[in-house]
C-alpha positions in Angstrom: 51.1 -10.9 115.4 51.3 -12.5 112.2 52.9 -15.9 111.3 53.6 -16.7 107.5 54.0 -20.2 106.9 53.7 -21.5 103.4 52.8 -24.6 101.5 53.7 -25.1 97.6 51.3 -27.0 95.1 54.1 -27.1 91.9 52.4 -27.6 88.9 54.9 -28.8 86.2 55.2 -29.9 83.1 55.9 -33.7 81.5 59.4 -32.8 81.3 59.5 -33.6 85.1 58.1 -37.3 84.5 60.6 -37.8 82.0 63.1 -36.2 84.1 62.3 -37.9 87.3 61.5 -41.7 85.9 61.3 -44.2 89.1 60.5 -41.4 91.5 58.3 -41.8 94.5 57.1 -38.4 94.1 53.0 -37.8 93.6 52.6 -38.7 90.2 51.8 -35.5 88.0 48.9 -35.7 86.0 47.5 -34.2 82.6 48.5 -34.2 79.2 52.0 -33.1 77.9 50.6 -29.5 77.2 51.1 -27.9 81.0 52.6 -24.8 82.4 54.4 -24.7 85.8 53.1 -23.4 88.5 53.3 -22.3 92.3 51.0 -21.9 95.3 51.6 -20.9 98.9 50.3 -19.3 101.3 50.5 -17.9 104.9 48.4 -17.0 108.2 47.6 -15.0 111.2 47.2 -15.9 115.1 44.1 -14.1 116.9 44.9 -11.4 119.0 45.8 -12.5 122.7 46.4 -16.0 121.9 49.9 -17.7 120.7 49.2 -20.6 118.3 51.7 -22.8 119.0 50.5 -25.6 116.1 48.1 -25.6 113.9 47.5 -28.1 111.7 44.7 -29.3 109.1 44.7 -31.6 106.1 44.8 -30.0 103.1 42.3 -32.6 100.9 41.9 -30.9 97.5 42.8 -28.4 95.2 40.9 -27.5 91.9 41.1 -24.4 89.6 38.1 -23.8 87.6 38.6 -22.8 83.6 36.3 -19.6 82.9 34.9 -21.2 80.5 32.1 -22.7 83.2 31.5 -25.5 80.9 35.0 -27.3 81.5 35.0 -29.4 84.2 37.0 -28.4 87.5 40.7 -29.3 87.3 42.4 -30.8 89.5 45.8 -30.4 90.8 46.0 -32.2 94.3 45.3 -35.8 94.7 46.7 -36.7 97.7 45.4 -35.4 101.2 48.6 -33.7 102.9 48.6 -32.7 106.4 50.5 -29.4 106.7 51.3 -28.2 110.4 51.0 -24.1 109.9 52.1 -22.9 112.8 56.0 -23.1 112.5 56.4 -22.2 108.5 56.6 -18.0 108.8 59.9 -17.7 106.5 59.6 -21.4 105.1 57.9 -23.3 102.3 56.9 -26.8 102.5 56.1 -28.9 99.3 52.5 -29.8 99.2 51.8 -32.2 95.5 52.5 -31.8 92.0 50.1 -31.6 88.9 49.9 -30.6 85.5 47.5 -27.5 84.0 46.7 -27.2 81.3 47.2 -23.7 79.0 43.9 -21.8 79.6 42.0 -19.0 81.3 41.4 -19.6 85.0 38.5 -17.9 87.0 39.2 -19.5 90.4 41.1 -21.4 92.7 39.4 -23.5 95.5 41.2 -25.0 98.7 39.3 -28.1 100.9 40.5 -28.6 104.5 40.1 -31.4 106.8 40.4 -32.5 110.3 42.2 -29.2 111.8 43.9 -29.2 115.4 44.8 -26.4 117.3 47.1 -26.0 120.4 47.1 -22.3 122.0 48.5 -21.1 125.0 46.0 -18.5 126.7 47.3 -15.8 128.4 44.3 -14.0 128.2 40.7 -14.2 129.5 39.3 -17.7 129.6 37.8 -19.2 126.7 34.7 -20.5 127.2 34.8 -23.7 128.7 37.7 -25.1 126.6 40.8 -23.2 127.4 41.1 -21.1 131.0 43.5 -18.3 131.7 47.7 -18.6 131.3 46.8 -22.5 130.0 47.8 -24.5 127.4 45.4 -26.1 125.6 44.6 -28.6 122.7 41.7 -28.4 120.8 39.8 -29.9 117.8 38.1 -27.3 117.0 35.4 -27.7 114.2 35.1 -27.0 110.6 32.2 -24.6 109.5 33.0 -24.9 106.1 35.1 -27.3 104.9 35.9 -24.9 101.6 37.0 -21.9 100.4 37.4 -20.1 96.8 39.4 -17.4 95.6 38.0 -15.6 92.5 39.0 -12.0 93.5 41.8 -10.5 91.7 44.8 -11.1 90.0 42.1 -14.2 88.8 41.5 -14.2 85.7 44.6 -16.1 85.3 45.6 -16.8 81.5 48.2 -19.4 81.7 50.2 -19.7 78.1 53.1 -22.8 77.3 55.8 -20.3 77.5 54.9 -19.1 80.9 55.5 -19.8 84.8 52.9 -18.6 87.0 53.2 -18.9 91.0 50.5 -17.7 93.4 51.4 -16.7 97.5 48.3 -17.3 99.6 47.7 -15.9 103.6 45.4 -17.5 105.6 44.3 -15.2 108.5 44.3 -17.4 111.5 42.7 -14.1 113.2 39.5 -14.1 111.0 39.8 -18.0 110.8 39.5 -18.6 114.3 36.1 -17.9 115.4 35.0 -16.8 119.5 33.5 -20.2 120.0 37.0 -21.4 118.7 35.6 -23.3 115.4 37.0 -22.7 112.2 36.1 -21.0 109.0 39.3 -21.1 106.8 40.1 -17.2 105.3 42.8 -17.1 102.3 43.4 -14.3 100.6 46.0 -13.7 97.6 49.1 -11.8 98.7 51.7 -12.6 95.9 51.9 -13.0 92.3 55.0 -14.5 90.2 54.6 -15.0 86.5 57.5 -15.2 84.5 58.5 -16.8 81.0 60.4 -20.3 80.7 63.2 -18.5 78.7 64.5 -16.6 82.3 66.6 -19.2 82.9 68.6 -19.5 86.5 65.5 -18.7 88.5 63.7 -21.1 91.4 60.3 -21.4 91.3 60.2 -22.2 95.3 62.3 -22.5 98.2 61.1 -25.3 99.6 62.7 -25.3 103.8 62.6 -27.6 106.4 62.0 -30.8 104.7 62.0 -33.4 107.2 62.3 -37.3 107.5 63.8 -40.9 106.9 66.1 -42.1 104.1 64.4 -44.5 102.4 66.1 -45.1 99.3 70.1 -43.9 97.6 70.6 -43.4 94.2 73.5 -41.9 92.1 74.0 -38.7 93.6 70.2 -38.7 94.9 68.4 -40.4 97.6 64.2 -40.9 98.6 62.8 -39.1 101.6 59.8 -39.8 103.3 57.8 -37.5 105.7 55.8 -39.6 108.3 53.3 -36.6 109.0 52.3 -36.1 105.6 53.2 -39.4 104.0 55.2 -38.1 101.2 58.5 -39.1 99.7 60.6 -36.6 98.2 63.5 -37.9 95.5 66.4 -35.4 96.0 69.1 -35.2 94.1 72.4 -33.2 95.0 75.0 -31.7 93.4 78.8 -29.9 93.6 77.0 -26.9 96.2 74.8 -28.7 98.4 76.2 -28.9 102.4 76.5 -31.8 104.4 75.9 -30.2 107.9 76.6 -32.3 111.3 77.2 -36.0 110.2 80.0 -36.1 112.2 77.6 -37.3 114.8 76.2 -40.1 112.5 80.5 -41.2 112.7 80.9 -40.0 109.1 84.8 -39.3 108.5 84.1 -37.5 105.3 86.5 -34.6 105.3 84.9 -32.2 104.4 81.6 -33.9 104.8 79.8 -35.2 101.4 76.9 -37.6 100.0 79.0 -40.7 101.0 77.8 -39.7 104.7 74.1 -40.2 103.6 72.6 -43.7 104.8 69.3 -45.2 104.8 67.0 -45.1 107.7 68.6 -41.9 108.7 66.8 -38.8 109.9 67.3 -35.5 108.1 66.3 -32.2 108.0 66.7 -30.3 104.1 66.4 -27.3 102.8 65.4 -27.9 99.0 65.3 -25.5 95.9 62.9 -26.4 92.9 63.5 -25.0 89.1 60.8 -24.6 86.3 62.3 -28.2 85.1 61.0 -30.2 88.6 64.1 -31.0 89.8 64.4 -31.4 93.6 68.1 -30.4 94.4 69.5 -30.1 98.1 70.9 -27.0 99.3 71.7 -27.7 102.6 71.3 -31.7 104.3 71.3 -31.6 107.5 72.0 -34.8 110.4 69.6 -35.0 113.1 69.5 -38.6 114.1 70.0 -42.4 113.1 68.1 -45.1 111.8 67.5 -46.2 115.6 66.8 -42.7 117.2 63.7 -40.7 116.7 63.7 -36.6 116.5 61.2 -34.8 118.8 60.8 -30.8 118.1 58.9 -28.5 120.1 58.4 -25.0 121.5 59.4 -24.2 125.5 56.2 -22.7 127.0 57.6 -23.0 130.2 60.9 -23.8 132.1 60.7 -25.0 135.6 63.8 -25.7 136.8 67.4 -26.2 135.1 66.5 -30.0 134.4 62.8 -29.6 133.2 60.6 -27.9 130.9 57.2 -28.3 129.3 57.0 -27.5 125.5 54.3 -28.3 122.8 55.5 -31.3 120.3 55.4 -29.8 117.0 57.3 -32.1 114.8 58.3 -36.3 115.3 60.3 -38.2 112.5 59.3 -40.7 112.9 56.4 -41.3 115.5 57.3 -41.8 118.7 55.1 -44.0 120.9 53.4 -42.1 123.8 53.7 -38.6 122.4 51.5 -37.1 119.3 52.4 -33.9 117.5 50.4 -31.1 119.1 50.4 -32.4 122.5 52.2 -30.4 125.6 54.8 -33.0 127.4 57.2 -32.2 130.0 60.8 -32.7 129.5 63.0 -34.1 132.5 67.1 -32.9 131.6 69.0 -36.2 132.2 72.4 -36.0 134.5 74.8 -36.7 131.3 72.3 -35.0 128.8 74.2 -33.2 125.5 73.2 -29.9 124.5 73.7 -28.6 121.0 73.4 -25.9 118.3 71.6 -26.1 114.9 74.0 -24.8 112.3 71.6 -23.8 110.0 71.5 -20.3 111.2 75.0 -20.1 111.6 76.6 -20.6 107.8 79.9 -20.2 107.7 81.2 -19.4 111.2 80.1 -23.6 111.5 79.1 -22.5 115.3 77.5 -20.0 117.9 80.6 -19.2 120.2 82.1 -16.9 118.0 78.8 -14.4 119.1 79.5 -15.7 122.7 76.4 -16.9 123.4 75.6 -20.0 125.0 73.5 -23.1 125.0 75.0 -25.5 127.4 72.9 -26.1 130.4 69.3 -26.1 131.6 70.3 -22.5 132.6 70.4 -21.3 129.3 66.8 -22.6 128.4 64.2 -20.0 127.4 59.8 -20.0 126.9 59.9 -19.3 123.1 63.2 -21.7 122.0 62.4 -24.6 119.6 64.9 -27.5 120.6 64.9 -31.0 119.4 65.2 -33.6 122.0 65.9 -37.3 121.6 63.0 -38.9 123.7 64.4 -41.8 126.1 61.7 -43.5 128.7 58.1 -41.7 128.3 56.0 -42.2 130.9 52.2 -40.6 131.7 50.6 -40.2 134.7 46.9 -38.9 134.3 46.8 -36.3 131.4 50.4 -35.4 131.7 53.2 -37.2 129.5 57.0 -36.5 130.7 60.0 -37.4 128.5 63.3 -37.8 129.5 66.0 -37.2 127.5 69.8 -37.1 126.9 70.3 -34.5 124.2 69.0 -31.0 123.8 69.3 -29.3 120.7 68.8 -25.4 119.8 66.3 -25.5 116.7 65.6 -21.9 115.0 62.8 -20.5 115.9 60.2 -17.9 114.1 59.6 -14.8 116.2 56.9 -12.3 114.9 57.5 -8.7 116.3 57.7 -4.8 115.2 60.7 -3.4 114.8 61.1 -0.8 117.7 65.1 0.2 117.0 68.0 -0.1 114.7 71.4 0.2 114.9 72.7 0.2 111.6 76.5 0.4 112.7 76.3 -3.5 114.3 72.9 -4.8 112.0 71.3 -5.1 115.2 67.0 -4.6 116.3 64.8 -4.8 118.6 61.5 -6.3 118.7 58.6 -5.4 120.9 54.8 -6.2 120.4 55.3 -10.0 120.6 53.7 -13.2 120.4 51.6 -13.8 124.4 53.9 -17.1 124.5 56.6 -14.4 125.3 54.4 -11.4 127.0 52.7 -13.8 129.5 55.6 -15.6 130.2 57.3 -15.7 133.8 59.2 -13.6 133.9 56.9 -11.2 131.0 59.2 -11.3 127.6 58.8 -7.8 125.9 61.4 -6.9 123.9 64.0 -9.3 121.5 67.3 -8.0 120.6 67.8 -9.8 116.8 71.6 -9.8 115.8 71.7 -10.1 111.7 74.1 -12.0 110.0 76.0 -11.6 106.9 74.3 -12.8 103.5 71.0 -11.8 105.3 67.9 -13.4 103.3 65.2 -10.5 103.1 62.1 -11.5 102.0 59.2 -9.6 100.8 61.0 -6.0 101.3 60.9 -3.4 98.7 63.3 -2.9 97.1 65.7 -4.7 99.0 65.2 -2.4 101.8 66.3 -3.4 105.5 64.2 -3.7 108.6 62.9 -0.3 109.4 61.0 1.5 112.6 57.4 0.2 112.8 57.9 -2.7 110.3 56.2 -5.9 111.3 58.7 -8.8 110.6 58.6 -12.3 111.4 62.3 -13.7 112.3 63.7 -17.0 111.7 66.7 -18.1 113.8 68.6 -19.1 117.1 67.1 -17.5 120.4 69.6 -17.3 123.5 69.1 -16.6 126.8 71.6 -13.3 126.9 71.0 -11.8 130.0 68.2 -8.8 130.6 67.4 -9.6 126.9 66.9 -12.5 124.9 69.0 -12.1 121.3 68.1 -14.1 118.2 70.8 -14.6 116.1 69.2 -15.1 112.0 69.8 -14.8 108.2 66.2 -14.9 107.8 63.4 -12.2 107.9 60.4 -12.2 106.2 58.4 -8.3 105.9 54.9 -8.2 107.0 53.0 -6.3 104.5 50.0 -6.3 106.6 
């Protein structure tokens, strides 16, 4: 199964620092003779074992002028930890820099301090990980390094040109047997265009996460706990507002005015060739007092508990780290919700009759966000109790088995062990498509077909005999 997540190192030009004066952003460096450019990349579980996170600090990022007398240069300052596992249709901003024009012969990637949860369904793993276990490891760096000089490098970057690179790194050939790691990127994408082609992004940057800091006009400062960063966003007449109604906002319909510090948000970003950070959709998860917990069910023991693998806190709750399994105790007057993300329009599920309303409708594979009330540890095990379940999308890898063009409905089989070595065994997901469907990496536009390998971003229900996820998103395995 593979999982594409993605990370972007934006290289931009001094128009951004003029553009951006007073931001918290990473401070570009460089003269004022740079071209933009763009850098992500994606990765690969072994076969038999479901990553559930997977993180590292990325600690550097130099490309090397083929000229071997220049010096290195460097366009990552700042160590950023990037959590892998849960970016397979996304992009997350890494750090920006400037580059200078010139002739590249390589690009090398540093990597730091990586963490690994898995669940096993498989045989046991040496001593570290036994059969049907979840299991979180620190597994060990063998080299700490890696450097791409294959092709399309040489790059000759000119001032009139945007360049963008898409990486994959193979978690497969990454993970070794003994379970340490030796990092394995490979280029999969190329985008190069001039600066005249005006009206194109150079990224989508999803699932931007964390506290208001700071408001400006018509712009306010977000900062990410895990990695540290703060993000100046600006928004304009088409950004959403999405679910501030919970935050008492009486905004009709609801607008910037409904944006407060110390609030927690979750925002999907667009960046141009100028730098400009601009809000497509801002979403509300909690308040200034609350903290947001997400995670992935790996198993659901009764209506009112579950176990699932933290994969995401804004901002850091005490008792509970990112990467860890906890089990979550349902409390009596506990709220459950739906993300909207995935829905658009239709501003809800229960148009598609699904439901997410009880502990009956929970499922081994769901993200949900919970609001953590008392935590409490006994031994090695942490349990959570909490008054709010929320339905977070999640990312489903799978090959498509059957379409049925006439609804813009699929199946998926050949999924991820969280699913297959699940009680009861998960095989197959129905995936119900919506309208203004985001296709990525297809040819030519084309649709889901028979035998395609897709990952799939969106809401999983518990429908009866089969699970359905409802999405806009699918992302093409060209693998």
């Amino acid at each position: 199964m593979r999982r594409d997540f993605a990370f972007a190192l934006l290289v931009l030009s001094s128009v951004f620092l003029a553009a951006c004066g007073g931001s918290t952003n990473p401070t570009p460096m460089g003269n004022g003779n740079t071209i933009p450019m763009s850098l992500t990349i994606g990765d690969t579980p072994p076969s038999g074992v479901a990553v559930l996170f997977f993180e590292a600090s990325i600690t550097g990022a130099t490309l090397q002028p083929l000229d071997s007398k220049k010096a290195p240069v460097t366009v990552m300052t700042t160590p950023v930890e990037v959590e892998f596992g849960h970016l397979q249709t996304d992009t997350a901003f890494l750090s920006l820099a400037n580059v200078a024009p010139d002739t590249y012969s390589s690009l090398t990637l540093t990597f730091a301090n990586p963490v690994l949860t898995i669940v096993n369904h498989g045989a046991p793993i040496g001593s570290s990980c036994a059969s049907n276990t979840v299991c979180q490891l620190t597994p060990s760096l063998n080299s700490s390094s890696t450097t791409l000089s294959g092709a399309p490098f040489p790059i000759t970057l000119d001032m009139d040109s945007v360049f963008g690179l898409k990486l994959d790194l193979n978690v497969n050939t990454s993970v070794q047997g003994d379970l340490s790691i030796t990092p394995a990127v490979t280029v999969a994408h190329v985008t190069h265009r001039h600066n005249s082609d005006e009206g194109q992004e150079m990224e989508n940057l999803d699932e931007v996460e964390g506290q208001v800091t700071m408001l400006g006009t018509n712009q306010f400062t977000l900062m990410n706990a895990r990695s540290g960063q703060s993000f100046t966003i600006s928004v304009d007449q088409n950004t959403t507002f999405q679910d501030f109604d919970r935050a008492a906002c009486t905004a009709n319909p609801e607008d910037f005015t409904c944006v407060k510090t110390g609030q927690i948000l979750d925002v999907d970003l667009r960046e141009d060739d100028t730098g400009t950070m601009l809000a497509k959709r801002v979403e509300f998860e909690e308040n200034a007092s609350e903290q947001a917990i997400k995670g992935t069910i790996t198993s659901v023991d009764s209506n009112t508990q579950f176990h699932m693998v933290v994969f995401r806190e804004e901002p850091d709750a005490n008792g509970i780290s990112e990467g860890s399994q906890v089990a979550v105790t349902i409390a009596p007057n506990a709220t459950f919700q739906v993300g909207r993300e995935e829905m658009g329009e239709f501003g809800g599920f229960d148009i598609f009759g699904f439901s997410f309303a009880s502990g009956a409708d929970l499922l081994v594979g769901q993200d949900v966000q919970i609001r953590p009330g008392t935590v409490t540890s006994s031994g090695s095990v942490v349990t959570v109790m909490t008054d709010l379940v929320r339905l977070w999308p999640s990312q489903v890898t799978g090959q498509v088995a059957s379409v049925n063009s006439s609804n813009g409905t699929f199946t998926l089989t050949n999924l991820s062990p969280l699913f297959t070595g699940a009680t009861p065994h998960i095989t197959t997901i129905n995936v119900q498509t919506l309208a203004e469907m985001d296709l990525m990496d297809f040819f030519n536009g084309n649709s889901p077909a028979v035998g395609d390998t897709v990952s799939v971003k969106g809401l999983l229900f518990n429908t009866s005999t089969t699970p359905t996820l409802v999405t806009r998103t699918i992302r093409h395995d060209g693998e």
